[in-house]
TIRO-851152 format. One line per field, with one value per residue (C-alpha): x, y, z; residue in one letter; residue number from 1. Coordinates in nm, 2 decimals. Example, Ala and Ser with C-alpha at 12.3 -4.5 7.8 and 13.67 -1.06 7.14 Angstrom:
X: [1.23:1.37]
Y: [-0.45:-0.11]
Z: [0.78:0.71]
rest: [a:s]
nr: [1:2]
This chain:
X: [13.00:12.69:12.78:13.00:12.71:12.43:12.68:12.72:12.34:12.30:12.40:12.11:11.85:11.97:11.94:11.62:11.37:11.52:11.88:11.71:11.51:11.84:12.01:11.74:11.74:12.07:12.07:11.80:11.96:12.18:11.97:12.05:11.72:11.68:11.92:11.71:11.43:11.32:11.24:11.02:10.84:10.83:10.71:10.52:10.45:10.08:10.02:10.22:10.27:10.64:10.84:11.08:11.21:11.15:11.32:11.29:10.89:10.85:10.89:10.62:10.57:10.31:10.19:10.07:9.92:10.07:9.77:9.54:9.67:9.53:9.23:9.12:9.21:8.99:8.69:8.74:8.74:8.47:8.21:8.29:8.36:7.98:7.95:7.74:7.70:7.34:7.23:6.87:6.61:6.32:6.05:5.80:5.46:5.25:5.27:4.95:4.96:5.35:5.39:5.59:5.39:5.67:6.05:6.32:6.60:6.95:7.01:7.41:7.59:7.93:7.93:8.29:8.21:7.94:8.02:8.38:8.51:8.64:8.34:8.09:7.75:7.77:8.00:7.89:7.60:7.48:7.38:7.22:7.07:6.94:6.80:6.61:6.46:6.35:6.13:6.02:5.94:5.72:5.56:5.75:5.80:5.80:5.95:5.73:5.96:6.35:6.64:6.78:7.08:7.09:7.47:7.35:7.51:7.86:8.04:8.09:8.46:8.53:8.92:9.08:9.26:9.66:9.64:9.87:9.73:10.03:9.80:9.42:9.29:9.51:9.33:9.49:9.34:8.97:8.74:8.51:8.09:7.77:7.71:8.00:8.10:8.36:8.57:8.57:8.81:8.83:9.14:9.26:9.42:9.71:9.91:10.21:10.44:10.75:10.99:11.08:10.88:10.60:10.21:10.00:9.67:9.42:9.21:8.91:8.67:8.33:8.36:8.42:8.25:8.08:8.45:8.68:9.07:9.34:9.54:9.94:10.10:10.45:10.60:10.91:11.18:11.16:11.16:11.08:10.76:10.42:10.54:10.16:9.94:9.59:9.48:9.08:8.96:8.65:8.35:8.54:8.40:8.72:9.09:9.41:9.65:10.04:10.33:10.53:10.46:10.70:10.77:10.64:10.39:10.04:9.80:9.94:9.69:9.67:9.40:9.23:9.01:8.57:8.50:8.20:8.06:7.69:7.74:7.95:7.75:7.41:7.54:7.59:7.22:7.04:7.21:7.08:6.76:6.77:6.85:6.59:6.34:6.26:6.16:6.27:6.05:6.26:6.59:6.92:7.00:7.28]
Y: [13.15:12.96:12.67:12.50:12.58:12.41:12.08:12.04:12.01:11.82:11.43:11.56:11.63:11.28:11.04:10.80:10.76:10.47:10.65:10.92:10.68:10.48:10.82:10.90:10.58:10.56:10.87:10.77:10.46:10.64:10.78:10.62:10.57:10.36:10.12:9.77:9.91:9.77:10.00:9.85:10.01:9.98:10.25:10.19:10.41:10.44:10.45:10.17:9.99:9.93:9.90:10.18:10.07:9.86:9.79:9.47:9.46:9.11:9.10:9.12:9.43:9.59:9.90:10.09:10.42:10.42:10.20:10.53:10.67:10.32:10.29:10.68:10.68:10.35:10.48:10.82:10.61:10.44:10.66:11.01:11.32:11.39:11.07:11.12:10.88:10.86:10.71:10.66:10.75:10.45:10.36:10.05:10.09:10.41:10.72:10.79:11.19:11.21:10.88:10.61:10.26:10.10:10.07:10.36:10.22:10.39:10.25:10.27:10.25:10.33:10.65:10.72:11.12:11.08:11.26:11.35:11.67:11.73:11.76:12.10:11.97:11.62:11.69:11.52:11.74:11.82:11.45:11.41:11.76:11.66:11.34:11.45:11.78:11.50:11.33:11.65:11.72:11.43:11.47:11.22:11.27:10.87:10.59:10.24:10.00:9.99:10.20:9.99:10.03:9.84:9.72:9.48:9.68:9.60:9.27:9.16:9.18:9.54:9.49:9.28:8.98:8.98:9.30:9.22:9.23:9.51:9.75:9.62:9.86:10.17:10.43:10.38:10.05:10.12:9.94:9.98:9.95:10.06:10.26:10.47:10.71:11.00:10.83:10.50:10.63:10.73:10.93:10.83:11.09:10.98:11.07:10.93:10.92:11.17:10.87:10.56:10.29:10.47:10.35:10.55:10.67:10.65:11.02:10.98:10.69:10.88:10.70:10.35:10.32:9.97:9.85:9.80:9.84:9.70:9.93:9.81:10.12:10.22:10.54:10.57:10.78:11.12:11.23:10.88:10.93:10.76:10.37:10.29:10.02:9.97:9.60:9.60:9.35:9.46:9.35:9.27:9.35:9.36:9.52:9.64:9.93:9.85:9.99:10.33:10.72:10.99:11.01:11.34:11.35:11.50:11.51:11.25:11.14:10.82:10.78:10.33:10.21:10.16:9.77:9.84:10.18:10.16:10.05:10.37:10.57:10.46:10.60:10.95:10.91:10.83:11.10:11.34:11.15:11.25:11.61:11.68:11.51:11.23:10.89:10.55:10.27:10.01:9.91:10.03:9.75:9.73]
Z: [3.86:3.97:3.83:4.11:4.33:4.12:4.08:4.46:4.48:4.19:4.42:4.64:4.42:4.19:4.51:4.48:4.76:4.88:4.93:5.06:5.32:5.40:5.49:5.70:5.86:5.92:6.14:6.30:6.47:6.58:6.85:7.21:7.32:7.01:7.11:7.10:6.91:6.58:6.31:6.05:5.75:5.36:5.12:4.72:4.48:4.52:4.13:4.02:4.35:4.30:4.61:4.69:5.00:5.31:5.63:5.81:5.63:5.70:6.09:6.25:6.48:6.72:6.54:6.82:6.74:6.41:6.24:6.38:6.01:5.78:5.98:5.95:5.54:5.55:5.76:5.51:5.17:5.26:5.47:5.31:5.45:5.48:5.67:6.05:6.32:6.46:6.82:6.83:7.12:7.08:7.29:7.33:7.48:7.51:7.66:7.89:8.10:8.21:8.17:7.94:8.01:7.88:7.80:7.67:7.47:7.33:7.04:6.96:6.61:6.74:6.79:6.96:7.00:7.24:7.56:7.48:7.58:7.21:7.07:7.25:7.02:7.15:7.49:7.81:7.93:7.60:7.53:7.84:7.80:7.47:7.56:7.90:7.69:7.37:7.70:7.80:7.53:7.50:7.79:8.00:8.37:8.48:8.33:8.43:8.25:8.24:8.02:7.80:7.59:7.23:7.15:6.93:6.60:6.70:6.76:7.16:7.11:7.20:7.19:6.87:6.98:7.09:7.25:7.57:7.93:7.97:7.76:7.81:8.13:7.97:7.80:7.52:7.42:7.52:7.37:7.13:7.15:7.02:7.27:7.41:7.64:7.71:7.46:7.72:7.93:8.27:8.52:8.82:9.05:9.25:9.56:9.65:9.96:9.97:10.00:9.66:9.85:9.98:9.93:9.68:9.75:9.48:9.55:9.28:9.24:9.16:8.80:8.92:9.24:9.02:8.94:9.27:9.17:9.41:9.45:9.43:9.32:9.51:9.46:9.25:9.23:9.22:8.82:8.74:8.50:8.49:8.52:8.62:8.48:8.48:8.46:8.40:8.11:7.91:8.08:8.44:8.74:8.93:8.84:8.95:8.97:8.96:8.89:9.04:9.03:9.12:9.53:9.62:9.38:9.52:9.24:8.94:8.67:8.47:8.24:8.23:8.01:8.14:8.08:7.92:7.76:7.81:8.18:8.18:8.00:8.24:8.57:8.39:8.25:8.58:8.72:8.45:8.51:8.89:8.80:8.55:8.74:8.52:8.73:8.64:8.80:8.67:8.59:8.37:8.16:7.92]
rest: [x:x:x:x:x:x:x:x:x:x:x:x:x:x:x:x:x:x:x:x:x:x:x:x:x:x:x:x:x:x:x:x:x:x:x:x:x:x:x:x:x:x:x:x:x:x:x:x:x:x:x:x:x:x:x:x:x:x:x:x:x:x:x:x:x:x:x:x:x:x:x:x:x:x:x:x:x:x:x:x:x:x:x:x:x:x:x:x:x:x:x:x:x:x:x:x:x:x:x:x:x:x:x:x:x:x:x:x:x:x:x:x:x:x:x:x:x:x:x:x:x:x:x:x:x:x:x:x:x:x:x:x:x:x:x:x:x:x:x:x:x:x:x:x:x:x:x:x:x:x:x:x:x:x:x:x:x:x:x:x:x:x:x:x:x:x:x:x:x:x:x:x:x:x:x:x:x:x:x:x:x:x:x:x:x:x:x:x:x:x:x:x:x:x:x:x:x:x:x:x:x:x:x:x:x:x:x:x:x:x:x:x:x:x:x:x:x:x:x:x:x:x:x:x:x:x:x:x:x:x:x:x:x:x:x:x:x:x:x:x:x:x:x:x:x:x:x:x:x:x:x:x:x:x:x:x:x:x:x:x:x:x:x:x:x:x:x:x:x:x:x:x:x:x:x:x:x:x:x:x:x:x:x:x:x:x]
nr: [1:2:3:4:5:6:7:8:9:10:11:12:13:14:15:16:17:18:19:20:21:22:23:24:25:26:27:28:29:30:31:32:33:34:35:36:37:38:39:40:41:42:43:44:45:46:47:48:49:50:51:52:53:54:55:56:57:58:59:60:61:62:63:64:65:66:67:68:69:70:71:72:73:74:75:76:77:78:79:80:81:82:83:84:85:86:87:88:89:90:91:92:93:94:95:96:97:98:99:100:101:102:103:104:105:106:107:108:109:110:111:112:113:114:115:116:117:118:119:120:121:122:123:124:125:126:127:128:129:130:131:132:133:134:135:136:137:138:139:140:141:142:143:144:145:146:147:148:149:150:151:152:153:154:155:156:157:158:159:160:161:162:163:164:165:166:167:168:169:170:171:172:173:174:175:176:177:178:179:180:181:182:183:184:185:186:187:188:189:190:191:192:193:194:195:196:197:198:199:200:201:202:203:204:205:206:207:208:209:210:211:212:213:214:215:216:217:218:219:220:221:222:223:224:225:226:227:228:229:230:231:232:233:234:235:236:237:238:239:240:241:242:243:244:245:246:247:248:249:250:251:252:253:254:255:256:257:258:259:260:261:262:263:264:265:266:267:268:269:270:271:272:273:274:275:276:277:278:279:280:281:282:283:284:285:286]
């Protein structure tokens, strides 16, 4: 009497990947908000490499967030699981009483945990903890020459080419450095009018006081989501906030992209400086 039951099953269990995947596909587009998107993917066998489907593989697509997958398999196949980033403390000159007759460099290999909140060992005030107790430790009170951070290991290009000016300034397309900091972002707290229309008053800017924004944000209507956009290139001096928030909204976030990690990195260091009492006669130079 089971037998009826085991047949109706048996079409499902007998379709190929690429039936199953066109199904699947076919549903999908279905969806309304997919309307005048463009779904694009293939899939191989990863033994033999034979293709077992594709849709639309050979137009070219912005792969957003998706490439996150390829680049972490890469980084795993290649480093190892046992893999650790190192940032190196260095010094030039000598050390004479409490005192470093010379220069203090950071020495960056790309690091991209260093002061992120997802990480407690290497969080923001644990690295700075770490590196003013490594000069205590040492003996150093004053610094005589400058703080200098070594970006040297990594290319100048922080951001790979035909990313558009829509996404560059957005936290998700920071760059990428030697030396970086709280994962190269930054948030931007926002207050808008009660009314579609209304001016929007930027609240926060203790983490780019060195990095004017003009502010050209509207509110939206009411309900109408985060339509803000951050424009800052990496390395600019100068950028700009456009784009609506929700009317009525008193305390909206929007995350942007630093232009440069060690010149982020440096104003949270001298202020660690200030508070563990550590002197710097010169200069912060990235």
């Amino acid at each position: 009497m089971f037998i009826p039951f085991l047949l109706g099953f048996l079409p499902l269990f007998s379709q190929t990947v690429g039936e199953k995947l066109t199904k699947a596909i076919t549903e999908m587009e279905k969806d309304s908000s997919l309307k005048h998107a463009i779904i694009g993917f293939c899939v191989a066998d990863s033994k033999t490499g034979k293709l077992l489907f594709d849709k639309n593989a050979g137009i070219g697509l912005a792969v957003a967030s998706t490439q996150k997958v390829l680049t972490n398999i890469a980084a795993y196949e290649i480093l190892g699981k046992e893999y650790k980033y190192k940032t190196e403390l260095r010094y030039s000159g000598v050390i004479k009483g409490s005192e470093l007759n010379g220069n203090l460099y950071i020495i960056g290999y790309g690091d991209p945990t260093l002061g992120s909140k997802r990480f407690l060992e290497i969080n923001e005030d644990a690295f700075l903890k770490m590196i003013s107790a490594k000069l205590k430790q040492l003996g150093i009170r004053r610094i005589n020459g400058d703080v200098i951070t070594d970006n040297s290991r990594f290319s100048n290009e922080s951001i790979p080419d035909g990313w558009v000016w829509e996404d560059i300034g957005n936290y998700y397309a920071a760059g990428l450095w030697a030396i970086n900091w709280k994962e190269n972002s930054f948030d931007l707290l926002l207050k808008a009018g009660d009314n579609p229309g209304d001016s929007v008053e930027i609240l926060n800017t203790s983490d780019i006081t060195d990095m004017p924004l003009k502010n050209l944000l509207k509110a939206g209507q009411k309900g109408s989501g985060d339509n803000a956009f951050i424009h800052l290139p990496p390395d600019g001096t100068r950028g700009y906030v456009s784009g609506t928030i929700p009317a009525g909204e008193k305390k909206f976030v929007i995350s942007g992209a630093v232009p440069n990690g060690a010149r982020y990195f440096f104003k949270y260091l001298a202020a660690e400086f200030v508070s563990a009492g550590i002197a710097v006669k010169g200069k912060f130079k990235v």
